[in-house]
Backbone as CSV, one residue per row, in Angstrom:
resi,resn,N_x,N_y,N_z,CA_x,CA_y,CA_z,C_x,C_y,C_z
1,UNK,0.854,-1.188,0.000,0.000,0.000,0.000,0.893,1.241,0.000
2,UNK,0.947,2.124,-0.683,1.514,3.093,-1.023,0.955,4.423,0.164
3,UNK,2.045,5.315,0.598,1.994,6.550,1.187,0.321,6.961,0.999
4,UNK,0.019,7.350,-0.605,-1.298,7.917,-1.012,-2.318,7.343,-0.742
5,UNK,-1.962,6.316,-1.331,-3.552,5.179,-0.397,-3.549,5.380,0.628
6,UNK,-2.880,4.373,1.129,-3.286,4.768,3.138,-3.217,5.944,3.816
7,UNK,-2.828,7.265,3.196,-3.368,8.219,4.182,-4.673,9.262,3.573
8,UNK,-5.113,8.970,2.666,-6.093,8.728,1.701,-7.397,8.178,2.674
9,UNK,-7.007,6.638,3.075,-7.883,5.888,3.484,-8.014,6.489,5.065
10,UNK,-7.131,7.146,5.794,-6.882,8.116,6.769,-7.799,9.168,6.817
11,UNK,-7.462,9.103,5.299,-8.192,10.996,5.325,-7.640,11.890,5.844
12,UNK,-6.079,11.970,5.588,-5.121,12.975,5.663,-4.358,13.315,4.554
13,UNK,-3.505,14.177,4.665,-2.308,14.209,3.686,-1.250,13.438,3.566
14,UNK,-0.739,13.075,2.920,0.701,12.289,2.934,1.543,12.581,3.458
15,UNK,1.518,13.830,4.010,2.782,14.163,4.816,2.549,14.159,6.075
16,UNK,1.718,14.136,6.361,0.684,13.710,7.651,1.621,12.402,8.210
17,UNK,1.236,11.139,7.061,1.168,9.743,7.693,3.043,9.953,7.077
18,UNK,3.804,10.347,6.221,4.957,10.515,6.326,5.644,11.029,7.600
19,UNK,4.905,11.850,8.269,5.634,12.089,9.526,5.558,11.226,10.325
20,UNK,4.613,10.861,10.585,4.280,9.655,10.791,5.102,8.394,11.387
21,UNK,5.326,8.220,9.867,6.238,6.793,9.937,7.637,7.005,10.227
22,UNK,8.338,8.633,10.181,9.539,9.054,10.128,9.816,9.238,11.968
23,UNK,8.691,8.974,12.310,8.997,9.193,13.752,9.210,10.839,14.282
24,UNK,8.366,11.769,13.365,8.679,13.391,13.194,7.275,13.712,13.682
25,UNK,6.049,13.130,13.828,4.937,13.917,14.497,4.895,14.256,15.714
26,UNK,4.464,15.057,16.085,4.106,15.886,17.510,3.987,15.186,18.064
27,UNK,2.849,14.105,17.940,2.415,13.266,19.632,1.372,12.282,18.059
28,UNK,1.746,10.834,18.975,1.041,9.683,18.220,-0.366,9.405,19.139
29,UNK,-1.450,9.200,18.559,-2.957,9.326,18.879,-3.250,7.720,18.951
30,UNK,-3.813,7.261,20.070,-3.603,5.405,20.261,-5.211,5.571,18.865
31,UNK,-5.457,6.257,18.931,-7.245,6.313,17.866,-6.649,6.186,16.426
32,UNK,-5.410,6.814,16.347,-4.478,6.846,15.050,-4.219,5.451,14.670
33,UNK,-3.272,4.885,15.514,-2.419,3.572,15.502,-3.785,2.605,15.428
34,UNK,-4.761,2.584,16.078,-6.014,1.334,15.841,-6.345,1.437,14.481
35,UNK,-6.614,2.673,13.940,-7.603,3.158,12.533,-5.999,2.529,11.219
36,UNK,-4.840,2.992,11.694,-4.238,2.451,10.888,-3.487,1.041,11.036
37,UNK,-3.492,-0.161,12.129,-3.623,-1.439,12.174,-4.991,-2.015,11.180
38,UNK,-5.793,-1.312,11.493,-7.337,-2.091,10.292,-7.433,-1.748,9.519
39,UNK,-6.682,-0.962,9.164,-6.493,-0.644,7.384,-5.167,-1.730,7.071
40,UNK,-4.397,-1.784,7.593,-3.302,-2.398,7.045,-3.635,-4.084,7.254
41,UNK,-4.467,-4.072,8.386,-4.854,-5.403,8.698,-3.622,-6.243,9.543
42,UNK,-3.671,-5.259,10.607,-2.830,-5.846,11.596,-3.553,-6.638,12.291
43,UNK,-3.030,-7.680,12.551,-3.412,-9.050,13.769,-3.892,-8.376,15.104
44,UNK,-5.155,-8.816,16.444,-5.687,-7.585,17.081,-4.489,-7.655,18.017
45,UNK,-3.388,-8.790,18.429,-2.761,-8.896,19.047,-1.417,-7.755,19.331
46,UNK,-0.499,-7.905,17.895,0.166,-7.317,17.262,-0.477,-5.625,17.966
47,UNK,-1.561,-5.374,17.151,-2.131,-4.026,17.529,-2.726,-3.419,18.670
48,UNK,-2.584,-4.091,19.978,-2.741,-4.194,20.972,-1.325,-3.589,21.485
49,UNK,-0.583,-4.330,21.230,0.906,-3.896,21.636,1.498,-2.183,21.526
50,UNK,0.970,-2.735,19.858,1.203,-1.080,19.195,0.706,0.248,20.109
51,UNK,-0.297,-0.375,20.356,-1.503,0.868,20.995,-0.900,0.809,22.483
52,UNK,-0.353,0.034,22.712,0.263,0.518,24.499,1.305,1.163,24.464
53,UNK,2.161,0.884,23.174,3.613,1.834,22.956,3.450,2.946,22.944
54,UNK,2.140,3.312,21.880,1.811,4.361,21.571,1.415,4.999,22.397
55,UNK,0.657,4.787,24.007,0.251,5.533,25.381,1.464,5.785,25.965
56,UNK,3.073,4.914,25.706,3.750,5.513,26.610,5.058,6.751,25.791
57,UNK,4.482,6.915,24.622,5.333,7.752,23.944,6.288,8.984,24.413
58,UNK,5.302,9.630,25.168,5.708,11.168,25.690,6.614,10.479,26.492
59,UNK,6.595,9.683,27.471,7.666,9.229,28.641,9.165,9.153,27.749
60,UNK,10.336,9.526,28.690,11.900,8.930,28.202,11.762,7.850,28.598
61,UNK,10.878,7.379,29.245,11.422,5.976,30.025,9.769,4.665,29.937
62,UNK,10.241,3.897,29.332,8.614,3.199,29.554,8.687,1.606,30.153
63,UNK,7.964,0.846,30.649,7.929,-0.333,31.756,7.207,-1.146,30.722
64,UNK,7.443,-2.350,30.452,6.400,-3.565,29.990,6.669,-4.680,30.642
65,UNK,5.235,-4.251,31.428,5.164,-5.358,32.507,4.444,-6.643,32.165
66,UNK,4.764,-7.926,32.445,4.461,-9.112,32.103,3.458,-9.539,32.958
67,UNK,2.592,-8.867,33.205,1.187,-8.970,34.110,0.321,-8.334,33.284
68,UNK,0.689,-7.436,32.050,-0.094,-6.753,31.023,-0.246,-5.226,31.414
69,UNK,0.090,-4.694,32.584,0.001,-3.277,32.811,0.498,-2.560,31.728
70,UNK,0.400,-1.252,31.736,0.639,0.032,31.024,-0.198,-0.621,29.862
71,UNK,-1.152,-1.218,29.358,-1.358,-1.294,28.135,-0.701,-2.565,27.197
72,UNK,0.368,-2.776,27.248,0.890,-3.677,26.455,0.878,-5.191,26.722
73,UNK,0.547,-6.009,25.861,0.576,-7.440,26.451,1.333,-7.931,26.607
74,UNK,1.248,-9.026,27.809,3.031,-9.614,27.968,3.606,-10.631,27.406
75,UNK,3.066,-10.984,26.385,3.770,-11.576,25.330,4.226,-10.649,24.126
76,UNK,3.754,-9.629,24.010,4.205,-8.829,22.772,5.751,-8.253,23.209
77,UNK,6.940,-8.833,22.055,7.957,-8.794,22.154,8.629,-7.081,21.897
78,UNK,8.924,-6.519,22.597,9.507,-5.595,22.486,10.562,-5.386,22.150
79,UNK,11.687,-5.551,23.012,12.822,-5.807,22.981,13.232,-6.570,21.627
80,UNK,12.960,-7.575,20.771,13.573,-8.180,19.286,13.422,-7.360,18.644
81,UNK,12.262,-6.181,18.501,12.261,-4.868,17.121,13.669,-4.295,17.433
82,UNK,13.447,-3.622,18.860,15.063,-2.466,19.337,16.178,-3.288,18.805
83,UNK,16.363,-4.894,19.193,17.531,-5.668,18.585,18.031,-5.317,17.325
84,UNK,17.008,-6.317,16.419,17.033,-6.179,14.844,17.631,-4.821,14.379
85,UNK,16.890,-3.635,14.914,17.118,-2.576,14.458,18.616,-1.930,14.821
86,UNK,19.372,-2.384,15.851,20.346,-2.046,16.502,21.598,-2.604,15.076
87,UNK,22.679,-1.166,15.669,23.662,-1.093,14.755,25.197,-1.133,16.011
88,UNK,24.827,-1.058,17.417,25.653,-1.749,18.113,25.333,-2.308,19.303
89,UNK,25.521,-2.837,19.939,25.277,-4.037,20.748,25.755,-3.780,21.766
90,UNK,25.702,-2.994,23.290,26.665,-2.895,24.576,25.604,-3.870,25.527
91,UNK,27.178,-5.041,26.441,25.966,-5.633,27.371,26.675,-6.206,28.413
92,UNK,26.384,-6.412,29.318,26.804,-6.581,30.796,26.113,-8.113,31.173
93,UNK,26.616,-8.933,31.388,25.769,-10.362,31.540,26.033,-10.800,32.984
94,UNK,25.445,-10.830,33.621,25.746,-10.818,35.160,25.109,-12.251,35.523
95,UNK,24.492,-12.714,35.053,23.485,-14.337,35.835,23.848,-15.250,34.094
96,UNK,23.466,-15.234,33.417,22.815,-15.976,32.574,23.079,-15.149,31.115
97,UNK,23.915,-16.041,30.317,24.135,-16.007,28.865,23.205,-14.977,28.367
98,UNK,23.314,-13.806,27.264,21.654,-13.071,26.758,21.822,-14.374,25.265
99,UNK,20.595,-14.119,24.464,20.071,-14.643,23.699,21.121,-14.585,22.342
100,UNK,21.796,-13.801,22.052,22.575,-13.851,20.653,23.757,-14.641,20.574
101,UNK,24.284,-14.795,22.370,25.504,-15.949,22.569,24.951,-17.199,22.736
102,UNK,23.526,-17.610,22.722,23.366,-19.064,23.055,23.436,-20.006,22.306
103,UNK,24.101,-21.339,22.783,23.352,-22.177,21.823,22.419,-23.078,21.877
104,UNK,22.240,-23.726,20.953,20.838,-24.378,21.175,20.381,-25.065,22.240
105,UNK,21.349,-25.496,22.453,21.225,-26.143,23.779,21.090,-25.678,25.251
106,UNK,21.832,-24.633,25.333,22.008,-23.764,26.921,20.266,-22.711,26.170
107,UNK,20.113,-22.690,25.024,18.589,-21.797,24.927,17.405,-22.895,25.361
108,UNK,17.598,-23.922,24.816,16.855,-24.897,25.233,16.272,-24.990,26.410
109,UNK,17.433,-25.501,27.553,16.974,-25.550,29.011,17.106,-23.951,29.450
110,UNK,17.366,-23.039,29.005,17.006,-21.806,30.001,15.899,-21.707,29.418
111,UNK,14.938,-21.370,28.180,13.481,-21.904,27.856,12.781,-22.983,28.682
112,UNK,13.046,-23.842,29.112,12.300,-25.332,29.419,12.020,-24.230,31.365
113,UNK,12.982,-23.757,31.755,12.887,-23.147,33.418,11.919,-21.919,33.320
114,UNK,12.283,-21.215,32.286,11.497,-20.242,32.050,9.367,-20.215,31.616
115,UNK,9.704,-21.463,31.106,8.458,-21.512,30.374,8.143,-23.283,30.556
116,UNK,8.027,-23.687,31.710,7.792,-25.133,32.071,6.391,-25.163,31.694
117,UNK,5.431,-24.293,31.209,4.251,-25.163,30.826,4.387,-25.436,29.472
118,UNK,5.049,-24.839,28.682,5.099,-24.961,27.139,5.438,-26.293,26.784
119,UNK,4.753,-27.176,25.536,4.787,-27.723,24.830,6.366,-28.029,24.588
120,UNK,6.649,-29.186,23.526,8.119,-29.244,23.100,7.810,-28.753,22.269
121,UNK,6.976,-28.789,21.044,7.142,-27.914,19.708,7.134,-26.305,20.065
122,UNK,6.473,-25.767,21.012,6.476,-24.743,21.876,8.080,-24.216,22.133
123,UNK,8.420,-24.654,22.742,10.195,-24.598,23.032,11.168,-24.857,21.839
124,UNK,10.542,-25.661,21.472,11.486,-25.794,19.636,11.694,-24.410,19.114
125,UNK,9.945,-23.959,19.196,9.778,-22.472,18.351,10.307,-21.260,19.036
126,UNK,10.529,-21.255,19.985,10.613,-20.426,21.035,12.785,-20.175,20.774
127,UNK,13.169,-21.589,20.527,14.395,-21.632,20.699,14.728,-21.145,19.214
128,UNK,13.950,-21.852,17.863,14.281,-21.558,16.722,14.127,-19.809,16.543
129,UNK,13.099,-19.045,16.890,13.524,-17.871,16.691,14.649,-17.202,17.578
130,UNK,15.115,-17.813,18.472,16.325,-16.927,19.129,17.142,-17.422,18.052
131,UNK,17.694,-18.874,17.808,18.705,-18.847,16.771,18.203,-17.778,16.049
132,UNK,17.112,-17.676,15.041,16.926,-16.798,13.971,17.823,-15.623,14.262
133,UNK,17.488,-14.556,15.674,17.926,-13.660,15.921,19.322,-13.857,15.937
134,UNK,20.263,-14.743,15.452,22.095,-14.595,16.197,22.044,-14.350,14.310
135,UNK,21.239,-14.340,13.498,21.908,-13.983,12.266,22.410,-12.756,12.145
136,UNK,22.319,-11.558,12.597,22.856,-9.931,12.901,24.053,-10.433,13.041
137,UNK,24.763,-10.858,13.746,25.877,-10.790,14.227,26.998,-11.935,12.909
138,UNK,26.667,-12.574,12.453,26.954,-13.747,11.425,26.830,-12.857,10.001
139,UNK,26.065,-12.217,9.585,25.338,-12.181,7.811,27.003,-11.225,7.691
140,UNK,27.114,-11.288,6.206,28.435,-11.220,5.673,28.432,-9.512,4.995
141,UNK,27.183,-8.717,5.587,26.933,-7.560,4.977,26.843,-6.282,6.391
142,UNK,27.354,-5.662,6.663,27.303,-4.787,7.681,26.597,-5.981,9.111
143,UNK,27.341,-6.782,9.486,26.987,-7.601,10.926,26.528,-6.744,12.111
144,UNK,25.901,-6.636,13.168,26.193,-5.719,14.268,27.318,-5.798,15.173
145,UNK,27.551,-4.912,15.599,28.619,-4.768,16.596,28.625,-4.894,17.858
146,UNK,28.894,-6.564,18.418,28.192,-6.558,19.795,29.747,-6.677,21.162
147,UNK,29.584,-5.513,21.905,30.537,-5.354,22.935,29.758,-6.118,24.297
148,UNK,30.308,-7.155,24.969,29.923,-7.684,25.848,31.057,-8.020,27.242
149,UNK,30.429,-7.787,28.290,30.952,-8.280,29.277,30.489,-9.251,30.108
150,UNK,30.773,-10.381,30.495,30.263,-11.282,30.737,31.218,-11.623,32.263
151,UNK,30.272,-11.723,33.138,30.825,-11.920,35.345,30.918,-13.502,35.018
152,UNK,32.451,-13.979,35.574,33.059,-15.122,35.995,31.512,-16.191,36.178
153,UNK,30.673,-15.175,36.955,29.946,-16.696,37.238,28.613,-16.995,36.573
154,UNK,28.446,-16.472,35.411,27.856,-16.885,33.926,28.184,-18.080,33.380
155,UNK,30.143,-18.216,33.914,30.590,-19.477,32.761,30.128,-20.544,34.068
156,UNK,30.471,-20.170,35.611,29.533,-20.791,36.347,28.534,-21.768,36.508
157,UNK,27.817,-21.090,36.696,26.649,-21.198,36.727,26.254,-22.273,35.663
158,UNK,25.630,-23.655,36.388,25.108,-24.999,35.126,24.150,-24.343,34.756
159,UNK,23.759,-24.314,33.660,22.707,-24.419,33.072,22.886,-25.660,31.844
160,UNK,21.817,-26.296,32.105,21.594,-27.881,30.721,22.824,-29.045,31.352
161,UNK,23.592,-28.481,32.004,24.189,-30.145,33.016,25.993,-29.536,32.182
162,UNK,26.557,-29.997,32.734,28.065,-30.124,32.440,28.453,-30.504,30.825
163,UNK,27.877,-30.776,30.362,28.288,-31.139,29.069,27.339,-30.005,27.677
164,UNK,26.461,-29.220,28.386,25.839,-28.169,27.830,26.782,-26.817,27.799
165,UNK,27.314,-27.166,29.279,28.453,-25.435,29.525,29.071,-25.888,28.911
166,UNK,30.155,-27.477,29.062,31.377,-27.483,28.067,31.024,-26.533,26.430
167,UNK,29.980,-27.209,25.370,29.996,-26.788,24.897,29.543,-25.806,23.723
168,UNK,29.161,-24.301,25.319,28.332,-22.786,25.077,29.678,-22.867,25.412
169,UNK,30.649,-22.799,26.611,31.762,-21.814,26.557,33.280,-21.898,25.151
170,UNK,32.840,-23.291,25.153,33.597,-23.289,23.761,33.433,-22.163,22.745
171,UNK,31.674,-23.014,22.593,31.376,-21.424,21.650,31.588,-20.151,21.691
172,UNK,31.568,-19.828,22.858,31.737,-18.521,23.639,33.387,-17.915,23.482
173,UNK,34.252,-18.809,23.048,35.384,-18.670,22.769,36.045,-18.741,21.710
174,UNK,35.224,-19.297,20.434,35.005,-19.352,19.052,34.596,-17.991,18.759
175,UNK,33.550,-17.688,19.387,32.367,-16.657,18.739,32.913,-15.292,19.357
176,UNK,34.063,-15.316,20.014,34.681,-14.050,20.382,35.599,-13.263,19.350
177,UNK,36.651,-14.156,18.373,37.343,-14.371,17.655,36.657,-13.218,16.371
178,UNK,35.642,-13.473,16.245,34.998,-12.389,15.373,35.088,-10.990,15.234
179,UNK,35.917,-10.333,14.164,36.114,-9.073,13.960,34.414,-8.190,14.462
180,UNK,33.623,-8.369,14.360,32.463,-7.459,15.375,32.436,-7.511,16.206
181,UNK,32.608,-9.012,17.418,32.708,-9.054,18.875,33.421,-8.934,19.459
182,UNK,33.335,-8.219,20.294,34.396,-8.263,21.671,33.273,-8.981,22.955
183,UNK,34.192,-9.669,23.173,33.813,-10.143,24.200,34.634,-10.509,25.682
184,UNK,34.421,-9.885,27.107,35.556,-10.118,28.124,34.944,-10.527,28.949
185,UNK,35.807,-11.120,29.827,35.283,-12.276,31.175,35.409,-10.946,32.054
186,UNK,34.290,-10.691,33.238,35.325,-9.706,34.433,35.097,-11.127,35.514
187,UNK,36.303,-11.520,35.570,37.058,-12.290,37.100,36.364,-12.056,38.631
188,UNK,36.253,-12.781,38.874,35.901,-12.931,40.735,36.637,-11.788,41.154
189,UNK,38.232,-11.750,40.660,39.259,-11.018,41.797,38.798,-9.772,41.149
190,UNK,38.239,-9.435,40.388,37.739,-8.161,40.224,36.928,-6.967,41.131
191,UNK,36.029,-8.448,41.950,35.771,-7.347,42.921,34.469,-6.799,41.977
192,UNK,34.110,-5.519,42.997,33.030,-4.760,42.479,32.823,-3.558,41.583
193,UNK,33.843,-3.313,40.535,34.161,-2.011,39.905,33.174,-0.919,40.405
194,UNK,32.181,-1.079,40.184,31.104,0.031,40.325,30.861,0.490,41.586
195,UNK,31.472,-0.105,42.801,30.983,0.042,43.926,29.648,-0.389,44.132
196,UNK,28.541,0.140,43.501,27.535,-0.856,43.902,27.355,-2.398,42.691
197,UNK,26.238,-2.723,43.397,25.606,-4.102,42.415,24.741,-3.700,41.388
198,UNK,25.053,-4.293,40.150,24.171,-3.407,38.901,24.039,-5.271,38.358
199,UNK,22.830,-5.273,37.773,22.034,-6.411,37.416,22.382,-6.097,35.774
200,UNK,22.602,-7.123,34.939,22.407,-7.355,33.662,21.751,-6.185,32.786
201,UNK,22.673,-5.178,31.909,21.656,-4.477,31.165,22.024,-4.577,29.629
202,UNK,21.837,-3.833,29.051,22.185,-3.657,27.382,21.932,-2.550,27.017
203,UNK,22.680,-1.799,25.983,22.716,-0.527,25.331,22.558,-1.116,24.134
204,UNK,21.625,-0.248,23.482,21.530,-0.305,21.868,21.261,0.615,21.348
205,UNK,22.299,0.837,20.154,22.784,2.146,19.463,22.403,1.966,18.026
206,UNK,21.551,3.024,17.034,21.060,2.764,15.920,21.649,3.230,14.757
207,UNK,23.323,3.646,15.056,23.932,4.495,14.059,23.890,5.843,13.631
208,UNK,23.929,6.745,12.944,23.944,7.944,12.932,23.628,8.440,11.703
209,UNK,23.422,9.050,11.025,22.973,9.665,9.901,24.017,10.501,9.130
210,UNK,24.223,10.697,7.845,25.415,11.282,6.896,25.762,12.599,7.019
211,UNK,25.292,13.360,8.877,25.713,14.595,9.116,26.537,14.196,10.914
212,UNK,26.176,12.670,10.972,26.792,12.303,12.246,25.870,12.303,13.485
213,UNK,24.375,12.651,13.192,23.556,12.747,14.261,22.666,11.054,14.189
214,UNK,22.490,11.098,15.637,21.835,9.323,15.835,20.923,9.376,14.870
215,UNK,20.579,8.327,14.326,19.325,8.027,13.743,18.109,7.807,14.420
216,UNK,18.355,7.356,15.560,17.342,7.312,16.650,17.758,7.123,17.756
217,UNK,17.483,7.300,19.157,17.973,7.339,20.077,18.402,6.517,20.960
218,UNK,19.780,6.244,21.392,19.841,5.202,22.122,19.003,4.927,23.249
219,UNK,19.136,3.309,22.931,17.812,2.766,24.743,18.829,2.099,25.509
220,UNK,18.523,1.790,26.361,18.873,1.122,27.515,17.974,0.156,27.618
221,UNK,17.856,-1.126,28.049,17.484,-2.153,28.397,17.670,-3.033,29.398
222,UNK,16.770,-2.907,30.916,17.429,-3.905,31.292,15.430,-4.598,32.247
223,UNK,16.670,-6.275,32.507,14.995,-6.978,32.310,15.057,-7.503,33.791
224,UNK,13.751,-7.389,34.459,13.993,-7.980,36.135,11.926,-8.886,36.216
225,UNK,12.123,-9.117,37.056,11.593,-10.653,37.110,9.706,-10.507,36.547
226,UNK,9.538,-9.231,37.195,7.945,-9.038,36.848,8.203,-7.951,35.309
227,UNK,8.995,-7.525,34.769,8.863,-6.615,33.309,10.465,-6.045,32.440
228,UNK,10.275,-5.471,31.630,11.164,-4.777,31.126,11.497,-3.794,30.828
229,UNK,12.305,-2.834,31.855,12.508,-1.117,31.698,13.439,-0.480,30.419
230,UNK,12.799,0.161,30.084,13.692,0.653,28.960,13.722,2.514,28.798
231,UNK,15.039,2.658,28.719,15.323,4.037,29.024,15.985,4.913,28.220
232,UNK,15.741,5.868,27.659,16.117,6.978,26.362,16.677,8.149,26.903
233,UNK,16.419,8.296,28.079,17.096,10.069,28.904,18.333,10.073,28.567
234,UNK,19.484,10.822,27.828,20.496,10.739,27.508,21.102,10.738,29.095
235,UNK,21.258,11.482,30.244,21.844,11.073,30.914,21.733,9.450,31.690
236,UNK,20.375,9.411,31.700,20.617,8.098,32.258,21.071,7.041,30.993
237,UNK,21.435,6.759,29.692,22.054,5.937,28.830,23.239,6.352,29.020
238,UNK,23.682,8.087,29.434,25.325,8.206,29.971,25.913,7.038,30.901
239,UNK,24.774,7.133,31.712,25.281,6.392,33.081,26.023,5.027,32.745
240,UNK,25.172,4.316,32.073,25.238,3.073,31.589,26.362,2.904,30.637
241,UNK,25.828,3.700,29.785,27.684,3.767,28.733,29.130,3.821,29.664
242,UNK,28.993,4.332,31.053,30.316,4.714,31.852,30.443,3.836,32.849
243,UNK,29.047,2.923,33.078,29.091,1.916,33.612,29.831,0.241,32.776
244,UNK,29.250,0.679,31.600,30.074,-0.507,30.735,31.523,-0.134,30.385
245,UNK,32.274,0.669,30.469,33.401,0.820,30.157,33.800,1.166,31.175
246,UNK,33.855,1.071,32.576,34.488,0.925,33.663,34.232,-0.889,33.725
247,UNK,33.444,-1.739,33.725,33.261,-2.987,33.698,34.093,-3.425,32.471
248,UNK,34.246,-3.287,31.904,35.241,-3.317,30.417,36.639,-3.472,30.670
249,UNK,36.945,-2.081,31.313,38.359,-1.893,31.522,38.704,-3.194,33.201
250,UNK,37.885,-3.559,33.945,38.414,-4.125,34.893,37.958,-6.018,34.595
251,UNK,37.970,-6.169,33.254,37.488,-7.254,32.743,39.122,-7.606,32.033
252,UNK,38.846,-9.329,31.870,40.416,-9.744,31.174,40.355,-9.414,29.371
253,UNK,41.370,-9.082,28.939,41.557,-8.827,27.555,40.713,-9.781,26.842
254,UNK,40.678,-10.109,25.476,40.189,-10.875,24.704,41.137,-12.086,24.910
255,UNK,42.232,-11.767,24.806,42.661,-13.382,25.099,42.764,-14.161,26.067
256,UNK,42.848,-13.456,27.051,42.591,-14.200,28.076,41.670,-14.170,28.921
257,UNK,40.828,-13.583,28.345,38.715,-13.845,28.151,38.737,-15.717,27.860
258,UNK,39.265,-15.758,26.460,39.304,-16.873,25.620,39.792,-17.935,26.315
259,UNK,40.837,-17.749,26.664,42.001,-18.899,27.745,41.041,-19.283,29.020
260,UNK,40.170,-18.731,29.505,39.428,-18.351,30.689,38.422,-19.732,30.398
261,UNK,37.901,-19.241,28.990,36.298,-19.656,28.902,36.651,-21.283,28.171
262,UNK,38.152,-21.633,27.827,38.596,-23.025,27.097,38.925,-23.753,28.280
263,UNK,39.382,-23.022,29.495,39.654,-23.610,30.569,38.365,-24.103,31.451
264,UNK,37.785,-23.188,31.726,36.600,-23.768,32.324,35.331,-24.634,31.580
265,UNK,35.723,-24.468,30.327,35.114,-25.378,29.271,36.196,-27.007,29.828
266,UNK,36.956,-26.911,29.938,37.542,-28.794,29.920,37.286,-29.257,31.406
267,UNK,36.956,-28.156,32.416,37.191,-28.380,33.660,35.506,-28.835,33.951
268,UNK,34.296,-28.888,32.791,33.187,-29.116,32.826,33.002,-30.672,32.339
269,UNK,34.026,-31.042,31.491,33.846,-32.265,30.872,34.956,-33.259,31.786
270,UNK,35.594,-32.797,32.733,36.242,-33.560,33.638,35.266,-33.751,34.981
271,UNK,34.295,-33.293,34.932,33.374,-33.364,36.151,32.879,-34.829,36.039
């Protein structure tokens, strides 16, 4: 459907629903986003979602809570659009592998804990689109750029039994090697860089435009047990940017990230 049609079928101007889509209008109308899901023939689910994003627009900062508050349902995936769309990757892994380092196997059983009522074809699907998502980082045409730090007790921590960690940290030591990733262990003897305790987050950055200004604004991401906060205030994404590169700098180099994660990889299959 072309610009003219659908804002036509609107009953606006084209530059109307061009602003629109450019992310340049004043303020988005949830009466807007419904009238244009049923023209386009969005799923009511899908457009459900839409329409809660769309209530928390004005905020820098918005909550999707997995109880369904603010509007949005708690299955509607948020977080995979910001991914996909992301042109770099900052992330702090404090408990548990994120989704673009897993493999099938360590996705498997952290799915099966997460989601014990689901079906196996359920968990199949569940696991097959996270693989889907590690293609960003793999495709042979502008890959993303993912900077990660990953706490000693990630490689830790069983998840899928001793012969699952053997071999994710392998991978994890393969998949570092990659001109886009960096990836560093921060060590026990590290201690607490930050002085306080900071839980698992992620920065995602959308690139910049051919005068050097973002294309859209960096978020912040981070996920805790009842929802997922996500945050645009440039100072508070400061915070976080100075939080990952103080965790960075008191983390082991790439190689002996690597040496780290081959070692405690053989010390899993000697168990």
């Amino acid at each position: 459907m072309t610009i003219a049609e659908a804002s036509r079928l609107m009953e606006w101007g084209a530059s109307t629903l061009q602003r629109l889509e450019k992310g340049q209008a004043d303020r988005i109308r949830t009466i807007d986003i419904q009238e244009l899901c049923r023209i386009y023939g969005i799923p009511a689910e899908l457009a459900d979602g839409l329409k809660g994003l769309a209530q928390q627009v004005p905020a820098m900062s918005w909550w999707h809570s997995y109880d369904s508050g603010g509007g949005i349902p708690a299955n509607f995936d948020v977080y995979s659009g910001l991914e996909a769309s992301a042109q770099r990757i900052a992330s702090y892994q404090s408990e548990a592998l994120g989704g673009l380092l897993q493999t099938t196997e360590y996705a498997m059983a952290v799915n099966r804990l997460g989601y014990p009522d689901d079906s196996e074809a359920q968990l199949e699907r569940r696991v097959g689109l996270r693989m889907q998502r590690q293609v960003m980082l793999t495709k042979k045409v502008s890959p993303v750029l993912l900077d990660v730090v990953l706490h000693e007790s990630v490689l830790r921590r069983v998840v899928g039994g001793a012969k699952v960690m053997s071999a994710q940290l392998r991978h994890l030591a393969d998949f570092g090697t990659r001109d886009n990733v960096s990836l560093r262990i921060l060590p026990f003897a590290a201690g607490v860089p930050l002085g306080v305790s900071t839980g698992p987050f992620t920065v995602l950055e959308f690139g910049t435009d051919s005068k050097g200004h973002p294309i859209e604004p960096s978020v912040v991401y981070a996920e805790g047990l009842s929802g997922e906060l996500y945050l645009e205030r440039r100072t508070d994404v400061r915070r976080y940017d100075r939080a990952h590169e103080s965790l960075r700098d008191c983390a082991l180099d790439a190689q002996a990230s690597r040496q780290l994660l081959r070692a405690v990889a053989k010390e899993f299959i000697t168990q």
